[in-house]
KEGUVO-978057 format. One record per residue (C-alpha): x, y, z. Coordinates in steps of 0.5 Angstrom, whole numbers, plus 500, padded with zeros to 3 digits. Example, Ala and Ser with C-alpha at 12.3 -4.5 7.8 and 13.67 -1.06 7.14 Angstrom:
! KEGUVO-978057
525491516 527498514 
//
This chain:
! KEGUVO-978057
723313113 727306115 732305109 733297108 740294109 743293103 744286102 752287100 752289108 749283111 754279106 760283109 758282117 758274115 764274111 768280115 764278122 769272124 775275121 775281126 773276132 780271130 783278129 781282137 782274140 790275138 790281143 791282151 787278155 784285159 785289152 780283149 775284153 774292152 775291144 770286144 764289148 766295143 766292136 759287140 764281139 760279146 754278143 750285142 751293139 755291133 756296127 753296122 759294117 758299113 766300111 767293110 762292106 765297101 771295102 769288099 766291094 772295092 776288091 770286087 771292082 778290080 775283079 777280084 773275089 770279096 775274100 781277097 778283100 777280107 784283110 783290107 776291110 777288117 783292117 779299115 773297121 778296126 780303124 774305125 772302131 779306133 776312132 770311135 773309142 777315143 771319140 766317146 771319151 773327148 766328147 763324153 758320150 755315153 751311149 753308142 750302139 744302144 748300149 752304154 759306151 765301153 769308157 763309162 763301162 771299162 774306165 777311160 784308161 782301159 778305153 783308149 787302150 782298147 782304141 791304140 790296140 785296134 789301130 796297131 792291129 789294123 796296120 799290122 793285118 795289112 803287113 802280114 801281106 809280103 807283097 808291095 800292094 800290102 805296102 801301098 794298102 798300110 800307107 793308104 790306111 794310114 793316111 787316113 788316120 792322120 787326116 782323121 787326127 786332123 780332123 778330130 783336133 780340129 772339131 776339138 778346137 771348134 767347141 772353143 771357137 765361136 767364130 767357125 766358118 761353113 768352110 772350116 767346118 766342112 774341110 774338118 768333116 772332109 778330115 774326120 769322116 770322109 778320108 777314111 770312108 775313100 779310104 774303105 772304098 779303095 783300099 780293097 782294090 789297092 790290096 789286090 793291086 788294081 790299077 791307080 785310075 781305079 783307085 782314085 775313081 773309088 777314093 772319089 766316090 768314097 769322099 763325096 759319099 762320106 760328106 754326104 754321110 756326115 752332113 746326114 749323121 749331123 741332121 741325125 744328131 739334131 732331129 734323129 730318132 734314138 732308136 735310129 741314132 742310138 744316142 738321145 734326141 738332140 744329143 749334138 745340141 746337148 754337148 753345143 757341137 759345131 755340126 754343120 747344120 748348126 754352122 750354116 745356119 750361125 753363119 747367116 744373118 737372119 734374127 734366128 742366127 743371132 738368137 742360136 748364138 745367144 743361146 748356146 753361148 749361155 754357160 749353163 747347161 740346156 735345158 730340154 726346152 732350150 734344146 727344143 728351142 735351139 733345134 727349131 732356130 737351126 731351122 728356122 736360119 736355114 740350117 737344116 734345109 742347107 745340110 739337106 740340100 748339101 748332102 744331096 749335092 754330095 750324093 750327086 757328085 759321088 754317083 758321078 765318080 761311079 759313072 766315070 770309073 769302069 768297074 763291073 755294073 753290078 758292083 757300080 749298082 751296090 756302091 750306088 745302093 750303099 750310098 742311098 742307104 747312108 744318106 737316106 733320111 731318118 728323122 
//
């Protein structure tokens, strides 16, 4: 199914959307123009502003108005579209957003410019900010771009592996996705000085919510439509990633296990009948069923975190409505 756009989300494009802009404009002429293709300034493939949208809300939990919020959320998206930029080179992606990635566009070099200036700028933003809660909101940021790091390295360290267990696996997604998603949907709050319950309640939700993102964003990546995912069928098999589906389902002992093994071991390419084939013995070992029933405990566990926190109802209403719409089922 197609969830529907939650409509915090377009409100956070419109709001945000010229913040970012005004923000990239500030950057090198040369360096512009990758950040701007990437972040689909030029006029296509823009994100879905998911992190921004939460971000606002984060500030209206505090009781504060969504524009206050604004320096917060640009900042986490642009750390966001960092990640992305230097994760389409490691993992030789070339098509995001529908559109061909900005590296095969732009070359590596001009790429990973683009991506360091993003992250120098996020941080920057912040610090335009002379009150101390522009401090704590640079610190909370950069926490969670080294958590990213972390995680990132890790994934990088898995493709050379063949012995990954289900709790590395989920501690580097806990790193790479989840720690800057707590982090949009506090950092709002923090920007505008709430109080720390508040802020670790929203940071709790957030990583329950980014897990449950991820194990979805790996289910996506196996059995995803592209003109959902933007990326080819099966595009994580394709590149032998150590999503979490694929390492449920090699961590269990059943002949369809010891097949997927053998089958991503061989050394040449996949064909697109072995990507087929790969797909059904994920779910055949329980791999599938096991991410589903995951990012459903997650999902769980991140409402919960909404129920315990106080904040306004309608605000607690549109956390618990973006989290349905990142982990609604698309494949």
């Amino acid at each position: 199914m197609t969830a529907v756009i939650p409509a915090g989300v377009a409100t956070a494009r419109d709001l945000v959307g010229p913040a970012i802009a005004a923000a990239v404009d500030r950057l090198s002429p040369d360096v512009r123009v990758v950040a701007a293709y990437h972040l689909g300034l030029d006029g296509g493939g823009a994100g879905k502003a998911l992190r921004p949208a939460l971000a606002l809300l984060s500030a209206r939990a505090a009781r504060a108005a969504p524009e206050r919020g604004v320096p917060a959320a640009v900042a986490v998206e642009l750390v966001h579209n960092f990640s992305l930029l230097h994760d389409d080179i490691m993992d030789g992606d070339t098509e995001r957003r529908h559109r061909p990635t900005a590296w095969t566009v732009h070359g590596v070099g001009a790429a990973i410019l683009a991506g360091d200036a993003l992250l120098a700028l996020a941080q920057d933003i912040l610090l335009e900010d002379a009150a101390l809660q522009g401090l704590w909101a640079a610190r909370c940021l950069s926490a969670a771009v080294l958590r990213l790091i972390a995680g990132q390295g890790a994934d990088l360290a898995f493709e050379q592996r063949g012995d990954v267990t289900l709790a590395e696996c989920l501690d580097m997604a806990g790193d790479k996705t989840a720690a800057l998603m707590a982090c949009a949907c506090s950092i709002g709050a923090i920007h505008v000085g709430a109080p720390p319950g508040l802020a670790m309640g929203l940071a709790g939700f957030g990583a329950h919510a980014g897990l449950a993102f991820q194990l979805t964003d790996d289910l996506l990546g196996i059995w995803g439509a592209p003109e959902v995912t933007g990326k080819p069928v099966r595009s994580d098999l394709r590149a032998r990633k150590k999503s979490l589906p694929v390492v449920a389902a090699l961590t269990g002992e059943s002949s369809q296990a010891a097949d997927l093994a053998g089958l991503l071991a061989r050394p040449d390419p996949l064909s697109e009948e072995d990507l087929v084939r790969a797909a059904r013995l994920v779910e055949e070992a329980g791999g599938k069923s096991w991410a589903e029933d995951a990012a459903a405990a997650q999902l769980a566990a991140a409402e919960q975190c909404l129920t315990e926190t106080d904040m306004p109802d309608d605000v607690r209403a549109e956390f618990a409505g973006i989290a349905e719409f990142i982990t609604a089922r698309q494949w």
